[in-house]
C-alpha positions, 0 to 999 in steps of 0.5 A: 500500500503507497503510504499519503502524508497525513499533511500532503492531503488537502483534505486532511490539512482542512481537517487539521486547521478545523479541529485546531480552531475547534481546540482554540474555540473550545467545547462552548464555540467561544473564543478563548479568554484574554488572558487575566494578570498572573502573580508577579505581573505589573497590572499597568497601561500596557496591560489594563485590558486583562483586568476589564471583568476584574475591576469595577469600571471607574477604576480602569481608566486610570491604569489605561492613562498610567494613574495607576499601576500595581503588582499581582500577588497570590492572597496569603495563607493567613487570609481566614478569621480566628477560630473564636469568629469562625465557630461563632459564624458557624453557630449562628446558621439559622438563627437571624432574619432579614425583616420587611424593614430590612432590620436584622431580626432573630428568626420567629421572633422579630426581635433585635438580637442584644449580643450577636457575635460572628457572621449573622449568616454564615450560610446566603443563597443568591437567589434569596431576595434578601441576599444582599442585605444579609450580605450587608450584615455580614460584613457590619458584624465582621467588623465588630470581632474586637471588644474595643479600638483605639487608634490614630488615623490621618487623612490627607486632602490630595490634588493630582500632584501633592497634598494640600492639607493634613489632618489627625485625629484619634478614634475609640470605640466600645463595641456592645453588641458584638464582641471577642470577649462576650456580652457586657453590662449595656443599659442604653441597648447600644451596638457600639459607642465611639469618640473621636478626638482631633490631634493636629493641627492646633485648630483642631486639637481638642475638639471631639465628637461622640456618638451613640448607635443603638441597637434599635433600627427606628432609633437615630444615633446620638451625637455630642459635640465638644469644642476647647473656645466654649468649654462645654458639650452640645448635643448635636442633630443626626448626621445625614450619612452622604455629609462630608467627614471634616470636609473631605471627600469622605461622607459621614456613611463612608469609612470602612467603605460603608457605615450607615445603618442598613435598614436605612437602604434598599439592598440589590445582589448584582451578581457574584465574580472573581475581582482583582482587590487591593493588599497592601501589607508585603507580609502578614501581620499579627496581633501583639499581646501587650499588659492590657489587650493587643497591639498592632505590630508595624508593617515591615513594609509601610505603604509609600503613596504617589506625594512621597515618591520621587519622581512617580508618574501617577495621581499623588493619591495613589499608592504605589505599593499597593498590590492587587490579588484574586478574591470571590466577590459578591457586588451589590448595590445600596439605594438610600431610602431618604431623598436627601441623601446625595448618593443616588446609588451606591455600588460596593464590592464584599468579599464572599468568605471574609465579608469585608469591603473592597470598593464603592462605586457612589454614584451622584443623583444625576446617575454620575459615577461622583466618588470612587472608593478602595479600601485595604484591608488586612486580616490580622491574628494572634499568633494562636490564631484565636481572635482575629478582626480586619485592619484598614490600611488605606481608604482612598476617595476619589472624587471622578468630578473634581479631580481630587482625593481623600486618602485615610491612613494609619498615624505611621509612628509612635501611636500604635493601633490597639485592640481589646485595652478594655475602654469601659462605658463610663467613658463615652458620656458627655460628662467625661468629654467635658474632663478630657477637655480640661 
């Protein structure tokens, strides 16, 4: 029999270039996918088209102009909670609700839980109605792991090409609601009580600001004021949660990415997906235990921003050593019930497994996309792996209209971030603001 090459035929070389392309195609007749950022890439203008289905959209024109760029990494093995929350989490399958109001209700009962600790739903079906808002209250427990914090943040006001104006100012909160260590005396049925305090510059330094958040969804939080001049406490109207924080391009609702009250929104699940979110620490970081509580130990690498790097090509507000890494996300969105709150909608990034926020899309009520947010959270341990909670090391607020930025970082030397110190109730009256002041 003569031998034929297999590739001398016509015929069987069309063969071969069909069952090629049908191979490059694959099973579904769809073109292959571009391929995504790997670990060790530099996600940057020559590249930012890999990242379109991984970014939320107001983030990827400023690494398609080279604002923006950022290294790839793989999430770290310690990226899991202690296993005092992890357990807590578990036990509460089945226990809470999501009622017509959209408060979080203990299941057959329809009361508010005093003391919740862990994730109220560690279990949420995409199809539930309800998905988003239980997503919402995932992430708002995930918060409160500590019993307390006190700690010193700076926010920077940022134009393209430097920093305009500083501030620093110390936060303290009590949680009551949920905590590490279990429930505690609360004889005014609050979740969480908080002070801050201004450092500097002098024109702040000494005035403080305390609010009570109660427990009770149709109750509005209590504010106090104090300022050093008059020497006495006022107490103040509710905030609306759109008002500038300090006159930044933070609103009141905006740290940690969201902190408004729930109940106050009407909750939508956009959908679930892998996103590209930001890690900035080059290593984990662990609690330290200390005479009363933990401290946070320094990061061997400290986040360098865009205003102190020499010759950086990019926005000031952005920081150049900020990594980026592959997370299950699930995206949802946030319309506030008031029709004076000044986000029409909000649009926010919730991590699946850990529950905690990595960007906000806040749009204007002209449907405009006003700020665009990103928060760096770390997930910090102690070295027994029993009490974790999440760290914000960085919250970034673009403001897409007016070309500008606020950026929130931890105060970087000598005012180390503590947890668990055990703050006492006493202490957030305005009978006590009145003698700090003094």
């Amino acid at each position: 029999m003569k031998a034929v090459s297999v590739l001398g035929s016509r015929g069987t070389r069309r063969a071969v270039r069909i069952l090629t392309l049908s191979l490059l195609l694959g099973a579904t007749g769809s073109p292959l996918v571009a391929a995504e950022p790997q670990p060790g890439d530099t996600l940057n203008q020559e590249n930012w088209q890999q990242a379109k289905s991984l970014l939320p959209e107001g983030m990827l024109p400023r690494f398609a102009d080279g604002s923006y760029q950022a290294q790839i990494v793989s999430p770290p093995t310690t990226m899991t909670w202690g296993s005092a929350f992890t357990s807590a989490s578990a036990a509460n399958a089945d226990k809470f609700e999501v009622d017509a109001d959209g408060a979080l209700v203990v299941k057959g009962t329809k009361t508010v839980p005093p003391f919740l600790y862990g994730t109220p739903f560690p279990r949420i079906d995409p199809t539930d109605p309800q998905a988003a808002a239980k997503v919402i209250y995932n992430f708002s427990y995930t918060l409160m792991q500590a019993d307390d914090v006190d700690r010193s943040s700076v926010l920077h006001w940022v134009v393209p090409k430097e920093v305009q104006n500083q501030v620093e100012f110390r936060t303290q909160l009590l949680f009551q609601g949920a905590r590490f260590s279990g429930p505690i005396t609360n004889p005014d049925a609050t979740l969480r009580k908080g002070i801050i305090s201004g450092i500097t510059p002098a024109e702040i330094f000494g005035v403080m600001i305390l609010e009570w958040v109660y427990l009770d969804p149709k109750k509005w939080n209590s504010l106090w004021g104090y300022v050093p001049e008059l020497r006495r406490v006022r107490q103040l109207p509710p905030f609306n949660g759109s008002d500038s924080l300090f006159g930044s391009d933070l609103a009141h609702d905006d740290p940690y990415l969201f902190s408004g009250k729930v109940q106050y929104f009407t909750w939508k699940l956009i959908g679930t997906q892998d996103a590209l979110v930001p890690y900035s620490p080059a290593s984990p970081q662990f609690l330290v235990r200390e005479d009363s509580g933990y401290s946070l130990e320094e990061p061997k690498e400290p986040i360098v921003m865009g205003w102190e790097k020499a010759g950086w090509p990019g926005k000031a507000w952005w920081p150049t050593t900020l990594r980026l890494m592959k997370r299950p996300v699930w995206v949802i969105e946030a319309t506030a019930k008031d029709a004076q709150y000044e986000y029409g909608r909000q649009v926010l990034w919730i991590d699946r497994e850990l529950h905690v926020a990595y960007y906000k899309e806040a749009y204007n009520r002209a449907g405009q996309l006003w700020r665009m947010l990103l928060n760096s959270v770390t997930v910090v341990r102690t070295p027994e792996g029993d009490f974790s909670l999440a760290q914000p090391d960085l919250t970034l607020s673009v403001d897409e209209l007016q070309q500008r930025a606020t950026v929130e970082l931890p105060a970087k030397k000598n005012r180390p971030t503590r947890f668990n110190v055990g703050l006492q109730d006493v202490e957030f009256t305005s009978t006590k603001l009145i003698e700090r002041g003094k």
